[in-house]
C-alpha positions in Angstrom: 54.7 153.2 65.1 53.9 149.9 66.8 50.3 151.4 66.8 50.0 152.3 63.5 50.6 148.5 62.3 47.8 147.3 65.0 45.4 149.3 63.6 46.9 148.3 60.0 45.4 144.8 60.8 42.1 146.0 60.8 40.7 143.7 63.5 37.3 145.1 65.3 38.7 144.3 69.1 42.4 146.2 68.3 40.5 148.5 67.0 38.5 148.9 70.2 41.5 148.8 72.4 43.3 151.1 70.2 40.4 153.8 70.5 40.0 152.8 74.5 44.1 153.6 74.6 43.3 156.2 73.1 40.8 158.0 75.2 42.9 156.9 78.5 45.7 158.4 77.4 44.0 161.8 76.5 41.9 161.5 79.4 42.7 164.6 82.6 43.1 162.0 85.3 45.7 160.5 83.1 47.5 163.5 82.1 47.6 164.2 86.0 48.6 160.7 86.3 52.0 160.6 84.3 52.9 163.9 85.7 52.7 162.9 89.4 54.3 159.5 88.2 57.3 161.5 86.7 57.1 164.0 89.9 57.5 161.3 92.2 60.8 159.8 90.2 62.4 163.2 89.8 61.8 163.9 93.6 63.2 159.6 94.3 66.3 160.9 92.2 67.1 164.1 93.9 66.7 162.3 97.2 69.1 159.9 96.1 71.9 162.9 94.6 71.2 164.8 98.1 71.9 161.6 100.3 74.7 160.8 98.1 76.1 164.2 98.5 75.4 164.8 102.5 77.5 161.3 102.8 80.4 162.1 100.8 80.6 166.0 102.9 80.1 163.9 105.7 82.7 161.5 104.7 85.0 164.3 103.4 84.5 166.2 106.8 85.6 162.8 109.0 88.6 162.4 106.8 89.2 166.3 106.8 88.8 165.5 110.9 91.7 162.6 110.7 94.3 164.7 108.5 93.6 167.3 111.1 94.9 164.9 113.8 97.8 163.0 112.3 99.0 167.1 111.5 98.8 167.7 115.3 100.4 164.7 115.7 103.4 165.3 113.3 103.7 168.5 114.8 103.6 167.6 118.0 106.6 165.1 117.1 108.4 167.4 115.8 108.1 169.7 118.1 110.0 166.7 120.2 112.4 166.2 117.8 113.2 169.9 117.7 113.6 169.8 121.9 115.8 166.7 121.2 118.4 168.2 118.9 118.4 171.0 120.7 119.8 169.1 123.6 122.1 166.9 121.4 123.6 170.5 120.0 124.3 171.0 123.8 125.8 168.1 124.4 128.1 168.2 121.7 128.8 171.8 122.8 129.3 170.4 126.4 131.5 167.3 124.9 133.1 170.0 122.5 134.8 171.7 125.9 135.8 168.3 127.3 137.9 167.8 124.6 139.4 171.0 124.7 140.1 171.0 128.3 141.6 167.5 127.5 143.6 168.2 124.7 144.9 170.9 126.9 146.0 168.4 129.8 147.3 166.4 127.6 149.7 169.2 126.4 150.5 169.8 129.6 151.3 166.1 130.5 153.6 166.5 127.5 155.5 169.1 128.2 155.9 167.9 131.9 157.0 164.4 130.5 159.7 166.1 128.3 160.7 168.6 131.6 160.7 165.0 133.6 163.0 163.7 131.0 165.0 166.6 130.6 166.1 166.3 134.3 167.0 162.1 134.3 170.6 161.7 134.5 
């Protein structure tokens, strides 16, 4: 379009260029030219999607690597937590006797208080 109104001015030297534009652009070498030119930034732009990609699998694999850690790690914890309540059940069980071997006594005590007062004058 832009072409078309140069050579609407009818000057003799845009002519020239015009027809020397011309002839490059037709030309092998150029031909050969623009497609290595348009190789080269297809090949720059896959480059840059493949490193993109290899860092985010390489960042997705060191997170992957730290959720796999902090699981141990709860696990481990509650593995801990599962060893605790197990001894707090048997301490309760153990403190669950006391009491009843206390209550006991102190029915006994009781009834000895009442067998003591029974036999005061």
């Amino acid at each position: 379009e832009d072409l078309n109104e140069l050579k609407k001015l009818e000057v003799k030297e845009v002519g020239q260029a015009l027809e020397a534009y011309n002839y490059i652009i037709g030309s092998p070498e150029y031909r050969e030219l623009e497609r290595v030119r348009e190789r080269v930034l297809h090949d720059e732009a896959q480059a840059l999607s493949n490193a993109w990609e290899s860092g985010v699998r390489e960042s997705d694999g060191k997170w992957r690597n730290v959720v796999a850690d902090k699981d141990a790690a709860i696990t481990e914890k509650e593995a801990v937590i599962a060893e605790n309540q197990a001894v707090i059940a048997e301490n309760q069980a153990v403190i669950a006797e006391k009491d009843a071997v206390i209550a006991e006594k102190d029915a006994e005590n009781a009834l000895l208080r009442e067998q003591l007062l029974a036999l005061q004058p």
